[in-house]
C-alpha positions in Angstrom: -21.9 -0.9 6.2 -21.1 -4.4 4.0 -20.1 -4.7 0.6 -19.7 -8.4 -0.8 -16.6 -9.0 -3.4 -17.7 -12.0 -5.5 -13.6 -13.0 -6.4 -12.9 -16.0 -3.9 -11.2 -18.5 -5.3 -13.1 -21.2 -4.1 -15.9 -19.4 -5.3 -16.6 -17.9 -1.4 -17.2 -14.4 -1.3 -15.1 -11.6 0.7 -17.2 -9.5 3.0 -16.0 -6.3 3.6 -17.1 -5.1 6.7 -16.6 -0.8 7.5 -17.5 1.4 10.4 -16.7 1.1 14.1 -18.4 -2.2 14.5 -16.0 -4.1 12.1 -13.8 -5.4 14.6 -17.4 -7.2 15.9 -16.9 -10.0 13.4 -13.7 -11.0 14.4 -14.6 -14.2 16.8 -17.3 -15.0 14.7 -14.4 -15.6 11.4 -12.1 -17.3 13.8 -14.8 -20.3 14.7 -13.4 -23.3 12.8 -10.4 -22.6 12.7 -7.6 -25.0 14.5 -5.1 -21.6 15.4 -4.9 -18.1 14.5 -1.9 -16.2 13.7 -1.7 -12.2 14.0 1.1 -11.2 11.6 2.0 -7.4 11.9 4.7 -5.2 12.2 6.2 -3.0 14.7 4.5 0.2 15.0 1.2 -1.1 13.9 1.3 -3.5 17.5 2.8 -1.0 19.1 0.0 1.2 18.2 -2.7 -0.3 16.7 -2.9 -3.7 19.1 -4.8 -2.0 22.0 -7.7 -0.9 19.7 -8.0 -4.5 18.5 -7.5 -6.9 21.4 -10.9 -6.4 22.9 -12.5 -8.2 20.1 -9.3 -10.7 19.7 -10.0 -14.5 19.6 -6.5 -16.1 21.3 -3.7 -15.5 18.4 0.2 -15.9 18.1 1.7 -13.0 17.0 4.3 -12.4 14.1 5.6 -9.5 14.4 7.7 -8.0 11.3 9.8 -5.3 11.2 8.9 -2.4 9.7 9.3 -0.9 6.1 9.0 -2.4 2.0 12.5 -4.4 3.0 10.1 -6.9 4.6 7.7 -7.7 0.7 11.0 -10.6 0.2 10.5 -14.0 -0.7 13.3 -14.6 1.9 10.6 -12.9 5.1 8.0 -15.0 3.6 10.4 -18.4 4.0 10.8 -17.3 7.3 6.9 -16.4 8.3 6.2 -20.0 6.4 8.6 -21.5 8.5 7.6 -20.2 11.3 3.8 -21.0 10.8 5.0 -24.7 10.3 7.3 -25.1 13.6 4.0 -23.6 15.5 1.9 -26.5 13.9 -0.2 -24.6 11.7 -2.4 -26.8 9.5 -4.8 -26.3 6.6 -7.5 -25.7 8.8 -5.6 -22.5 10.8 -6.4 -18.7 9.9 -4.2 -16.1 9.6 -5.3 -12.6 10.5 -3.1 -9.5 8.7 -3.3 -6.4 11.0 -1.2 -3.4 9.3 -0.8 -1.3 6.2 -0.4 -2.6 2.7 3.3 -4.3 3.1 1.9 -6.2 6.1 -1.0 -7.6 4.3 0.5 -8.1 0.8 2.6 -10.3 2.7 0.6 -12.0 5.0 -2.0 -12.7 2.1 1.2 -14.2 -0.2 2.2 -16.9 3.2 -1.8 -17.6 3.3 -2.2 -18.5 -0.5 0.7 -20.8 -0.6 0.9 -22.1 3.3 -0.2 -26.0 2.4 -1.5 -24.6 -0.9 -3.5 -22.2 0.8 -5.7 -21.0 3.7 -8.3 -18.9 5.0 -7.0 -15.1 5.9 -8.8 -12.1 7.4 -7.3 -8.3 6.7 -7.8 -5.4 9.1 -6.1 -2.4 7.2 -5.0 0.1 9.3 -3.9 3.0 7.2 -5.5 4.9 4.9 -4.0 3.7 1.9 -5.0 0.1 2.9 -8.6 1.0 4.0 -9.0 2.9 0.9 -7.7 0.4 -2.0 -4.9 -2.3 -1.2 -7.4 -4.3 1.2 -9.6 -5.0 -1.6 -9.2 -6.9 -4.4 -7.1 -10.1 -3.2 -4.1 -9.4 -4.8 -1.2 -10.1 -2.4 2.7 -10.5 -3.2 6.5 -9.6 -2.9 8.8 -7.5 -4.2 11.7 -9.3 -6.2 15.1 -7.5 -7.2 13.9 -3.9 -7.1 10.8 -4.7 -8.6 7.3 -4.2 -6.9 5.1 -6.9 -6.7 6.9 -9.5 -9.1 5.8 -12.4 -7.3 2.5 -12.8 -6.0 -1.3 -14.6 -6.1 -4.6 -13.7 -6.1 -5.9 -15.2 -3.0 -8.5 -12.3 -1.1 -9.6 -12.8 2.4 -12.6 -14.2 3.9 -13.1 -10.7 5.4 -12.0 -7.2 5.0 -12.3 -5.4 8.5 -12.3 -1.9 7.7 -12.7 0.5 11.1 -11.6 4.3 10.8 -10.8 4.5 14.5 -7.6 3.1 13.3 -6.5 6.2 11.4 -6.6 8.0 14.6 -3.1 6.2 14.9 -1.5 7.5 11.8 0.7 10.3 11.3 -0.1 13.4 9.1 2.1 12.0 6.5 1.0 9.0 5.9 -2.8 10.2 5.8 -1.3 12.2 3.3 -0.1 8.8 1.4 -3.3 7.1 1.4 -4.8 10.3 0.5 -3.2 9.9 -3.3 -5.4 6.6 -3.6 -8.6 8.1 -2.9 -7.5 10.9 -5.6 -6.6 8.4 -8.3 -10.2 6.7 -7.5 -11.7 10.3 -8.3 -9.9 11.6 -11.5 -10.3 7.6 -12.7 -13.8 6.3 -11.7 -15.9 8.4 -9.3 -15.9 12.2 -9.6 -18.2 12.5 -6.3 -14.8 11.5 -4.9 -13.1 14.8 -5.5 -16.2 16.8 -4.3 -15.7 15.6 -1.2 -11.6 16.1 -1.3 -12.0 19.2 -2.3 -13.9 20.1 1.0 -11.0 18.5 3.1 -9.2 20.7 5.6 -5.1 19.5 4.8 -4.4 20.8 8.7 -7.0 18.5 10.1 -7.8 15.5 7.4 -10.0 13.5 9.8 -13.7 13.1 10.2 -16.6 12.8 7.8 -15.6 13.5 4.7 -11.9 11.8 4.5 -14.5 8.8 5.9 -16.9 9.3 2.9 -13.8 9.9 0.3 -12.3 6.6 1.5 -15.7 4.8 1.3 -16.1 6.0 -2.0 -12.9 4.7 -3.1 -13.2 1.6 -1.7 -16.5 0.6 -3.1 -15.6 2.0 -6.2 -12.6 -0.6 -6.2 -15.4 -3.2 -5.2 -17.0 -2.5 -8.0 -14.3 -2.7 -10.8 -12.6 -5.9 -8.7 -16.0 -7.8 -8.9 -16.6 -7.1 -12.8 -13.0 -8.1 -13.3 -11.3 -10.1 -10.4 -8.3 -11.1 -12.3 -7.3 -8.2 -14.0 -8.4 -9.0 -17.6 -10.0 -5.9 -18.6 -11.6 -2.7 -16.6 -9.5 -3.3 -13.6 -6.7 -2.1 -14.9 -7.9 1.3 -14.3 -6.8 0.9 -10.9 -3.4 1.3 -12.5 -3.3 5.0 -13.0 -0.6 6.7 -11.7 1.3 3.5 -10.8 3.3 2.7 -14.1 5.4 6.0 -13.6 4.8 5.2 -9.8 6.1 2.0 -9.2 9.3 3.0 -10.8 10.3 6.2 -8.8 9.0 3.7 -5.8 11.7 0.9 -6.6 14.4 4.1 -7.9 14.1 5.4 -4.7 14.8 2.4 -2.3 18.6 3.0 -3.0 17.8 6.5 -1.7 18.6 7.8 1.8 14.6 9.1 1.7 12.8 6.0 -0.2 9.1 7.7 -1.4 6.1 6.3 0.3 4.2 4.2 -1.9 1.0 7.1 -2.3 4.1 9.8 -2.9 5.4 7.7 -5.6 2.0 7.1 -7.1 1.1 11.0 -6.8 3.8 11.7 -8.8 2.8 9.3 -11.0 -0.2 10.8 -11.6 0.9 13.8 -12.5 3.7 12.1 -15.3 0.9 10.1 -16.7 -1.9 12.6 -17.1 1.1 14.9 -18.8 1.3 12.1 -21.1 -3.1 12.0 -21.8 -2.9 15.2 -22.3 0.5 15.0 -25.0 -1.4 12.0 -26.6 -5.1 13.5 -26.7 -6.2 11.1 -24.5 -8.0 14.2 -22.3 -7.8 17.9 -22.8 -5.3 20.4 -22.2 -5.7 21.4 -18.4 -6.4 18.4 -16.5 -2.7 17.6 -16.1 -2.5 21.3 -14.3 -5.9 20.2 -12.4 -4.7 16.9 -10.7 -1.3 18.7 -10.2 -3.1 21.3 -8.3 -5.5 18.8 -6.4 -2.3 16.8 -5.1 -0.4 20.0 -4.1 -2.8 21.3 -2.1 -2.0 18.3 0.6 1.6 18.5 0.4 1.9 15.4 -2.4 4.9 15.7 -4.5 4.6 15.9 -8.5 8.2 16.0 -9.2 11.1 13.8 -8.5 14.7 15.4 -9.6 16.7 12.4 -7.7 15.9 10.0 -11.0 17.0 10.0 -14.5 14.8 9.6 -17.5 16.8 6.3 -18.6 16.5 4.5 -15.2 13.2 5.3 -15.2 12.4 4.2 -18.4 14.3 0.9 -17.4 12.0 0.4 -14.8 9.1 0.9 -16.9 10.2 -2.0 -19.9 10.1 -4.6 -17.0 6.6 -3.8 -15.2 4.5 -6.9 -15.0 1.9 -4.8 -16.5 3.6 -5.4 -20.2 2.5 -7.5 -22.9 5.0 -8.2 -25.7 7.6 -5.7 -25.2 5.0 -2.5 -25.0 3.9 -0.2 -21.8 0.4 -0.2 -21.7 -0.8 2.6 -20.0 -4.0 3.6 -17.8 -4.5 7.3 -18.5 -7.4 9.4 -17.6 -10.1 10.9 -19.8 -11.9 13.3 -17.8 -13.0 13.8 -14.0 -14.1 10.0 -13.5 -13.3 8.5 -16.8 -10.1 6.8 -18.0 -8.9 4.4 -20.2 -6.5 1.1 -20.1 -4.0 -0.8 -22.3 -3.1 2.5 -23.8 0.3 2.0 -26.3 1.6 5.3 -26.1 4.5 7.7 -28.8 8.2 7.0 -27.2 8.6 10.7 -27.9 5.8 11.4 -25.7 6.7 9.1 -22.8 9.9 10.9 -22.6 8.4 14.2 -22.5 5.6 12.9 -20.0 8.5 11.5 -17.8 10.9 14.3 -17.7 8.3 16.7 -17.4 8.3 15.8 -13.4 12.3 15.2 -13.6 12.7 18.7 -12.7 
């Protein structure tokens, strides 16, 4: 199955490739190209690697160690570096293999490596396969904030193959599996019928495939009307405001939250806050609550307080002029964006998962 995303900025298109034959068009995106680097990190080459190397044209590897610590402008001087001592040149590809910190990253050294070269991203999680390979964003994390530097740069390719989820522990099928929510309560409702059929013990096989489908050509969709974020794509953003504060908050933590845990929560603080402004009605809040809950997502987070939160909120990127603009949902399927929301109701939206 192919989807085309019409964002490139050289006015090339992204194909993005999913099923078992994706890895198939690896050699074929590699012809041209002077050298190839593999940039990943250590457990996905250490489990992920085998499944790939068949269909492999002749790479260097970059390994990076694993975790957020690595989304640094000072592990991009070093990747750049790296790329330069090797004798990279404009004409050289760079391949991402991993989860979204691996790619955000490897797409940030491809946009500005000699102002920018031709990358190809293989997702191997679920979260990655189901949103944060598509789109072209890519970035770093800078003082505690996520994703304060970055470009829009997307791929020549998006390989997306399941068989690599076969790699993935529970919990992190668990994380990606808040992604594919947010897609259903935000833009596709056919999303949650098939969620809702899930088995949380055993999360594989055709229908997580079909949920994460959905999700991603739903995000195909909204990227290609909007590519740069200007309007509808901000949907995309439910769940995320809330989110990507606990997400920094709890990198001081000795448990930092995975990035799906953070944004489940989020959810659940931001359709609080739809429902206290009458953005949706009363009951949907208890609805997505219920739908994360039943595969173990968290909608609460008592290690924060309502002012450190709120202090991460007042400097997300996402601002314009002072004022959190907010994605909130509508209905199953239906949200809006740019929302100004009642300081009153922020507060009780945000200490309403405090607890």
């Amino acid at each position: 199955m192919e989807y085309t995303l019409q964002n490139g900025p050289d006015g090339k298109a992204t194909r993005v490739v999913i099923g078992g034959s994706a890895f198939n068009e690896l050699k074929k995106l590699a012809e041209g190209h002077t050298k190839i680097a593999l940039i990943t990190d250590k457990q996905t080459d250490k489990h992920c690697f085998k499944k790939l190397h068949p269909y492999l044209p002749t790479a260097e590897k970059i390994i990076l160690p694993d975790g957020e610590a690595i989304k640094s402008l000072a592990r991009v001087e070093d990747t750049l570096k790296h790329l330069r001592e090797s004798g990279f040149d404009r004409k050289s590809l760079i391949i991402g293999l991993g989860g979204g910190v691996v790619n955000d990253l490897a797409g940030f050294c491809a946009s500005t490596y000699m102002r920018g070269i031709d990358w190809v991203m293989i997702p191997s999680t679920l979260t990655a396969q189901a949103d944060a390979s598509i789109g072209g964003k890519t970035g770093v994390n800078l003082g505690g904030y996520k994703n304060m530097v970055g470009s829009f740069w997307p791929s020549r390719a998006v390989l997306i193959n399941p068989v690599l989820l076969e790699t993935l522990p529970k919990e992190h099928l668990m994380n990606g599996l808040a992604e594919i929510i947010k897609m259903g309560f935000i833009y596709d409702p056919q999303i949650l019928e098939h969620v809702s059929r899930l088995d949380p013990a055993k999360l594989l096989g055709d229908d997580l495939d079909t949920a994460s489908r959905l999700a991603a050509r739903g995000k195909i969709e909204i990227v290609n009307t909007d590519p740069y974020e200007a309007g509808g794509r901000k949907l995309l953003n439910f769940g995320h405001t809330v989110g990507h504060a606990l997400e920094a908050i709890s990198m001081d933590g000795d448990k930092p939250l995975l990035h799906g845990e953070a944004i489940s929560i989020g959810m659940a603080a931001e359709t609080k806050l739809a429902e206290l402004e009458s953005v949706c009605a009363p009951g949907l809040s208890a609805k997505v609550k219920q739908t994360l809950k039943r595969f173990g997502l968290p909608v609460a987070y008592p290690h924060a307080s309502l002012e450190d939160i709120l202090g991460k909120i007042t400097s997300d990127k996402k601002n314009v002029g002072g004022a959190i603009r907010w994605t909130l949902p509508e209905n199953e399927g239906r949200g809006v964006y740019d929302h100004e929301a009642d300081e009153e109701n922020i507060k009780t939206a945000i200490g309403s998962i405090l607890s």
